[in-house]
C-alpha positions in Angstrom: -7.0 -8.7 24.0 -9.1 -6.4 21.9 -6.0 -4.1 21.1 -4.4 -7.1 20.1 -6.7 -8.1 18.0 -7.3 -4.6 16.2 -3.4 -4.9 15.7 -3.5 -8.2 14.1 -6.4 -7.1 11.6 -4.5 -4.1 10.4 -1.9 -6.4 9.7 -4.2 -9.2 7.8 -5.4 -5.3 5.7 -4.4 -5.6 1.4 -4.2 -2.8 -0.9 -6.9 -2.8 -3.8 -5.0 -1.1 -6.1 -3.5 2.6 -7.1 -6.0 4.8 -8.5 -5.9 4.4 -12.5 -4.3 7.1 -13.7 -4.4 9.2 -10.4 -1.2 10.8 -11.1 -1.3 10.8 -15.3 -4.3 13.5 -14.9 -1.5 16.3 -14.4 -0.1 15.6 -17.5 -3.2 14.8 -20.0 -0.9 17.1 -22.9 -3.7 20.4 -22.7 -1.8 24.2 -22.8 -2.9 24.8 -19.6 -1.1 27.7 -17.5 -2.8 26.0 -14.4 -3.8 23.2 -12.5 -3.7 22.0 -9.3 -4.8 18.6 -8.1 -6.1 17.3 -4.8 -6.3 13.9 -4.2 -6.5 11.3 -1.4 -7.1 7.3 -1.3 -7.8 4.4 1.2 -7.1 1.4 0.7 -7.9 -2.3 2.4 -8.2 -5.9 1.7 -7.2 -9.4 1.7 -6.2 -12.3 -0.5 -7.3 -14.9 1.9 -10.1 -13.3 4.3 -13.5 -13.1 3.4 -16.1 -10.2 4.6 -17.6 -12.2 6.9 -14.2 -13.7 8.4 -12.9 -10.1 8.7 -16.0 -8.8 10.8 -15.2 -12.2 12.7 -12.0 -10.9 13.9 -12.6 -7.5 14.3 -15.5 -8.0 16.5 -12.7 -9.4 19.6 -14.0 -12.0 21.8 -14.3 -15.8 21.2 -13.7 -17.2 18.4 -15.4 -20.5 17.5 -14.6 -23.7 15.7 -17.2 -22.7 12.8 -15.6 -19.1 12.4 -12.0 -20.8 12.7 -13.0 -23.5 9.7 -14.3 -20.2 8.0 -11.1 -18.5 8.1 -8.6 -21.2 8.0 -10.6 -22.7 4.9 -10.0 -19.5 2.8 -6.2 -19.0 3.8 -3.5 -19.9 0.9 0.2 -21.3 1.3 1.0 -18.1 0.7 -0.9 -14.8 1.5 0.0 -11.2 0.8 -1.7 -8.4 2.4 -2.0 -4.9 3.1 -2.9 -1.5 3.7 -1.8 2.1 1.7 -2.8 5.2 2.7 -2.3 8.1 0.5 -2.7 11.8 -0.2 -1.6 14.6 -2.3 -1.5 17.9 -3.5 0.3 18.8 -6.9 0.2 21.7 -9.1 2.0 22.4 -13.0 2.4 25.9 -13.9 3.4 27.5 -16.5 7.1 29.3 -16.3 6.2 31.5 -19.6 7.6 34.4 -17.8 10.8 32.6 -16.6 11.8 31.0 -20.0 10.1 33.0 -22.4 8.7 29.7 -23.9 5.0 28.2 -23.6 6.3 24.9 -23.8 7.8 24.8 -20.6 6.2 24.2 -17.3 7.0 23.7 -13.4 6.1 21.0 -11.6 5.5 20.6 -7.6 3.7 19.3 -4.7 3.9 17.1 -1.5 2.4 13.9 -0.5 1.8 11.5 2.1 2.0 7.9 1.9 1.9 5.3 4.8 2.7 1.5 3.5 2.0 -1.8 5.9 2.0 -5.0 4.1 2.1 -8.4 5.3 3.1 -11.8 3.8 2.7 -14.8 5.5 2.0 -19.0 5.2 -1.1 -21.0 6.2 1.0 -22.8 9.1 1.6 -19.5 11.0 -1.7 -18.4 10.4 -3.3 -21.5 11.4 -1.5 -21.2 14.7 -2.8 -17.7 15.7 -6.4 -19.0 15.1 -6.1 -22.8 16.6 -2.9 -21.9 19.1 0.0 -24.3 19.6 -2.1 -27.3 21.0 -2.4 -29.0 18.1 1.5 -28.8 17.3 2.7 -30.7 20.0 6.2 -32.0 19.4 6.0 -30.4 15.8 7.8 -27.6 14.3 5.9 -25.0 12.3 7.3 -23.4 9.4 7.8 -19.5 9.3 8.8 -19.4 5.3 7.3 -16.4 3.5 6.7 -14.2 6.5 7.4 -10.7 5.8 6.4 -7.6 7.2 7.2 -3.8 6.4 6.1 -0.4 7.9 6.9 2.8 6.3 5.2 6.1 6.6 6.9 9.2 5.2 6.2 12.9 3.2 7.6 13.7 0.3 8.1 17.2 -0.8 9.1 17.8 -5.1 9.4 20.1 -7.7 10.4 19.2 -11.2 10.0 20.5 -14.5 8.6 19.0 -18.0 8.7 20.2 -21.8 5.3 20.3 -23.6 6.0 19.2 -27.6 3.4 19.1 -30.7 3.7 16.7 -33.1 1.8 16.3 -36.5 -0.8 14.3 -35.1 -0.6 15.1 -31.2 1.0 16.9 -28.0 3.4 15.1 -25.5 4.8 16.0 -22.6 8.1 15.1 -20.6 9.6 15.3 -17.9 10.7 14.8 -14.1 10.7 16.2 -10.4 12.9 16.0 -7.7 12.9 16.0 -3.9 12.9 14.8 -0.5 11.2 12.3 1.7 10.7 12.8 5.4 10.4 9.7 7.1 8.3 8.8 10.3 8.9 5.7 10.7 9.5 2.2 9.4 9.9 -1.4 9.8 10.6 -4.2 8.7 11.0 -8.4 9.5 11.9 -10.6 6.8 12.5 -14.4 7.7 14.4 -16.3 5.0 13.8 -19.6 6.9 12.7 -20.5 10.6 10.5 -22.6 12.5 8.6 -22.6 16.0 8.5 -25.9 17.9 6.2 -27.1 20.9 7.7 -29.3 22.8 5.2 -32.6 24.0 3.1 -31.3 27.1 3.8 -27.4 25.9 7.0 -27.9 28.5 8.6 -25.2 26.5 8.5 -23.5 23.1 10.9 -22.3 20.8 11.5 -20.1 18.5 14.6 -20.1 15.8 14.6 -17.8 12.8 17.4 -16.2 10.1 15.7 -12.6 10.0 16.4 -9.7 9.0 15.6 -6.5 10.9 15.3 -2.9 11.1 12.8 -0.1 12.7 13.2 3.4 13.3 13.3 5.3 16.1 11.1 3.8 19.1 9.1 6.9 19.6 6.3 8.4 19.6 5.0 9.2 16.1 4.2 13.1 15.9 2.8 15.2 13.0 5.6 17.4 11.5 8.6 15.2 13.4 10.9 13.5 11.3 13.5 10.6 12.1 15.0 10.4 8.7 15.5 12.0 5.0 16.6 11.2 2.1 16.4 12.1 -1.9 13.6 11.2 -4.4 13.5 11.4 -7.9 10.6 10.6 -10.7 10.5 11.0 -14.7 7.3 10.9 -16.7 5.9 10.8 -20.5 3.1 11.6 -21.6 1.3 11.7 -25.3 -2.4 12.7 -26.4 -2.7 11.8 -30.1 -5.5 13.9 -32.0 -7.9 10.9 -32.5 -8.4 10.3 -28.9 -5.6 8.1 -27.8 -3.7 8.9 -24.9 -0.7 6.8 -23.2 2.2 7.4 -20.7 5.4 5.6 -18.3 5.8 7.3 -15.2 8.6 6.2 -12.9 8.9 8.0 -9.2 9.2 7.4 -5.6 13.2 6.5 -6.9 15.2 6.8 -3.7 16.0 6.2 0.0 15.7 7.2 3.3 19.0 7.3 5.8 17.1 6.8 9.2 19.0 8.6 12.4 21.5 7.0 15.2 18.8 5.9 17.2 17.2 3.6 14.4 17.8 -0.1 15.1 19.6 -3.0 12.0 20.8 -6.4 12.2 20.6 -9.6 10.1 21.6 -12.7 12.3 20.2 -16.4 13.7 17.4 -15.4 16.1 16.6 -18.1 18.6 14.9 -18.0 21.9 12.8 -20.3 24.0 9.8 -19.9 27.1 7.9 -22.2 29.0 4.4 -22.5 29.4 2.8 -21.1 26.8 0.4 -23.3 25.1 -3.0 -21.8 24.0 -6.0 -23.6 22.3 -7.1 -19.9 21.3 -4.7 -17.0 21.2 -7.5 -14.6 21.5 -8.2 -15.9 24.9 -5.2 -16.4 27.1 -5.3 -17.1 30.7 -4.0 -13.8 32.4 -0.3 -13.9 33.6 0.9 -16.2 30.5 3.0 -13.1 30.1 5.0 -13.9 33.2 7.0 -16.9 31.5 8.6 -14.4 29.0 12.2 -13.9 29.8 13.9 -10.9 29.7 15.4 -11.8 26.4 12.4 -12.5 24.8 10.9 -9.5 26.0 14.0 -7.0 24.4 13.7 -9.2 21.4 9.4 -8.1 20.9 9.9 -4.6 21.8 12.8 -4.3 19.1 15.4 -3.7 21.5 17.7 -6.0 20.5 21.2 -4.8 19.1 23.4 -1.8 19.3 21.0 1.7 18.1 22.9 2.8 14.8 21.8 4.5 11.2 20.4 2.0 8.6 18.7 3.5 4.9 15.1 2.0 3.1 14.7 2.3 -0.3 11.5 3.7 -1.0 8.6 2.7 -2.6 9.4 2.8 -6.4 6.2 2.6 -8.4 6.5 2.0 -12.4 3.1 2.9 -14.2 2.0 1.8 -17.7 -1.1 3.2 -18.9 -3.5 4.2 -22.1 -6.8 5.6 -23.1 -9.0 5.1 -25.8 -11.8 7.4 -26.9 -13.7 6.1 -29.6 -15.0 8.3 -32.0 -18.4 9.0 -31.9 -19.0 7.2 -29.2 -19.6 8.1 -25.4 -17.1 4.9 -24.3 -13.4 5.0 -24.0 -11.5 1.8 -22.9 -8.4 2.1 -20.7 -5.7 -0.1 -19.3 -2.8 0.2 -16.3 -0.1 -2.0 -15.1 1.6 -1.0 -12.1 4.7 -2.4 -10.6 6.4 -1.5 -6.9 9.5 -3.4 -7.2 10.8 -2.6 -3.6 7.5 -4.0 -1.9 5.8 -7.5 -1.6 3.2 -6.0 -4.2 2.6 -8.4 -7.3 2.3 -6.4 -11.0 -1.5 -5.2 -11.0 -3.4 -4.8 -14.0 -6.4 -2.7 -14.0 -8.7 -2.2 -17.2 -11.7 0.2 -17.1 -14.5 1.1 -19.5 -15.5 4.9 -19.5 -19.1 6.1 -19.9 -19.8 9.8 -20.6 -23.5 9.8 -19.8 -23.9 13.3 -20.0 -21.5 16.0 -21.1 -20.7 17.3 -17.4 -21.1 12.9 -16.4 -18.8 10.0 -16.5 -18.9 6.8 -15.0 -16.6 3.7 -14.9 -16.5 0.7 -14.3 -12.9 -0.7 -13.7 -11.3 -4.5 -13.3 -8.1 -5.0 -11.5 -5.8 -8.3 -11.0 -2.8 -8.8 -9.1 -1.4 -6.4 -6.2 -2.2 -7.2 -2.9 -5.6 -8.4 -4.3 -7.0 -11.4 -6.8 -9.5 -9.6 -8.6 -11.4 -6.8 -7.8 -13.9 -5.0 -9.7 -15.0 -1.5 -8.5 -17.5 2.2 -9.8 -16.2 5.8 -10.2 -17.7 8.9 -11.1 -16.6 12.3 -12.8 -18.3 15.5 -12.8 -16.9 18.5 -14.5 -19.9 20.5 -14.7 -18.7 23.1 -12.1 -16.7 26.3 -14.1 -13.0 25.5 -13.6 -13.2 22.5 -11.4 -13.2 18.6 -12.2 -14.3 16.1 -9.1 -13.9 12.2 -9.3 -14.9 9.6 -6.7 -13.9 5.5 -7.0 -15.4 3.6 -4.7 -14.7 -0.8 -4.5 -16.3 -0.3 -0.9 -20.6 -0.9 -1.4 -21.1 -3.6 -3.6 -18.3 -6.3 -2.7 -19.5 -5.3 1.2 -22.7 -6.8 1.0 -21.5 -10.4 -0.4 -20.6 -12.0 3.4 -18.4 -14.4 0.8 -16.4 -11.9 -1.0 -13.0 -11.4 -0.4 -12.6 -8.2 2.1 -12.2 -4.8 0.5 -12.3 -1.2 1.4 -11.7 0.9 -1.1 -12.6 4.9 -1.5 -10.7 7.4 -3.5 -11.5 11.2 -4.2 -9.9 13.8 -6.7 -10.6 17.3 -7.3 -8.6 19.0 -10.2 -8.9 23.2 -10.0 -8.0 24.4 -13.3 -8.8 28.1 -15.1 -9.2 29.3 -17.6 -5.8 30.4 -20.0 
């Protein structure tokens, strides 16, 4: 049950939050002729789960009545959750010797991003920690359970136009490209319930869902089961007194998965007998043996004719703005992010910015919303290496150490190569 367990904690994982301006530091409105950005981010939480009731669960074995109390007393009616993995390499360039114009520049890169997000209700959590027992003759609710999967690359190229004001520089403009998809899922359940009947005789389970997955094979590095276009725009402005703000729309598109992808939206019911558990995590071997075949093609995702179904992808709206006050070593700055096509909330994050030393920043940054309530987390920026610019963010250390806090793992590096001219 220890795989099982694993599965159902990655699951029960939440996002912390985008790095702040992770993408806006391509386009701060300098005359460079080059720079090329590294960057790569993990990210894990929960809305509901404290530290200490995470390590519960992902420690396997029994789980008692005091850790179940522990974890059922911090759920919500509704809890979102998830996980984001991400990485990237961009570049801008000037194209001087293309156009003839300095005020022109290319844009390009690929990425990799790998979404799982959860949404679920108390009820249905409460019955993977206490089992069925306790629902006898009952129906349990399954309103607000959710679940997507989607891992892809995304290959761009773009261009933008550099202009200089009176009193600053701005830059626009937008890439294009394609995303290579891995795979996906997702099980949305507008309304359903699963019932116990008295003496766990039976149990049943009816649902409106909605349903689609990818290709049921192996995952492989470099192997693709779908495609599809991707488009982004961007603004950017750097006033000379030290303000800088900036809209960036991207991830704007789809994925058309192949023939061998599965879709339907229908009423899913199905029933077995005997299974009735006072603790899921330990279940008498051979309870598997009362699954029908049915019920079996229905959990392995078998269910329904293999045809091609598209995703919309992640679409990520960013707000943001920076303050440097004059004179001063601080500068204040502010984000909102939305991902429309994802159970992510809007997330605001604010940060204060410390230039210790003239090769040192720190910051210290406050998020709400996302997959998170509030967070607050420490990064670090060096630039005192000729050409190159380094900045770690880390909400991992501090909220660790609080057995009470809300569970977060959170580490985020950047390197920024950029010479001179």
């Amino acid at each position: 049950m220890k795989s099982f367990l694993k599965y159902l904690g990655l699951l029960l994982m939440g996002i912390h939050g985008i790095l702040h301006a992770q993408d806006a530091a391509l386009f701060r409105g300098e005359t460079d002729s080059l720079r090329i950005s590294v960057s790569g981010d993990i990210n894990a939480g929960s809305t509901s789960l404290s530290n200490a009731s995470w390590s519960n669960l992902m420690s396997g074995g029994y789980i008692d009545a005091d850790k179940k109390n522990l974890i059922g007393g911090s759920l919500r009616e509704v809890n979102l959750a998830g996980a984001q993995y991400r990485a990237e390499i961009s570049a801008l360039f000037s194209l001087r010797n293309l156009t003839s114009r300095d005020s022109v520049f290319g844009v390009g890169g690929i990425s990799y991003f790998n979404l799982e997000e959860l949404r679920f209700g108390k009820p249905v959590a409460l019955v993977a920690l206490n089992g069925n027992h306790p629902y006898e003759g009952s129906e349990v609710t399954l309103k607000h359970l959710a679940y997507n999967r989607l891992e892809y690359q995304h290959l761009f190229i773009g261009a933008c136009k550099l202009s200089k004001t009176l009193h600053g520089i701005s830059r626009a403009g937008f890439t294009a490209g394609i995303a290579m998809g891995n795979r996906q899922m997702h099980i949305g359940i507008d309304t359903g319930f699963l019932y116990t009947a008295p003496f766990g005789e039976y149990l049943s389970f009816y649902s409106v869902m909605q349903f689609s997955r990818s290709a049921p094979e192996t995952v492989r590095p470099f192997r693709y089961q779908g495609a599809g276009p991707a488009l982004g725009f961007f603004y950017h402005y750097q006033s000379d007194y030290g303000t800088r703000f900036g809209l960036m729309i991207d991830q704007l598109g789809f994925i058309r998965w192949n023939a061998k992808s599965y879709s339907y939206s229908r009423d899913t019911t199905f029933t077995f007998e005997g299974i009735q558990t006072d603790n899921i995590f330990q279940m008498e071997p051979g309870w598997e043996k009362s699954l029908t075949p049915d019920t079996l093609d229905f959990w392995f995702n078998r269910h329904g004719t293999p045809h091609t179904h598209y995703t919309s992808l992640p679409a990520r709206i960013q707000v943001y703005g920076e303050h440097h006050f004059a004179g001063s070593p601080f500068a204040l700055f502010a984000q909102a992010v939305w991902m429309p096509n994802t159970l992510m909330k809007p997330m605001f994050t604010c940060a204060i910015r410390w230039h210790i030393l003239p090769s040192w920043a720190v910051a210290r940054s406050y998020s709400w919303g996302g997959y998170s309530r509030f967070s607050s987390g420490l990064s670090l920026e060096f630039n005192g290496l000729k050409f190159w610019k380094i900045r770690l963010e880390s909400h991992t250390l501090i909220p660790s150490l609080d057995p009470s806090a809300l569970y977060k793992r959170h580490v985020a590096v950047g390197v920024v190569y950029q010479p001179a001219g």
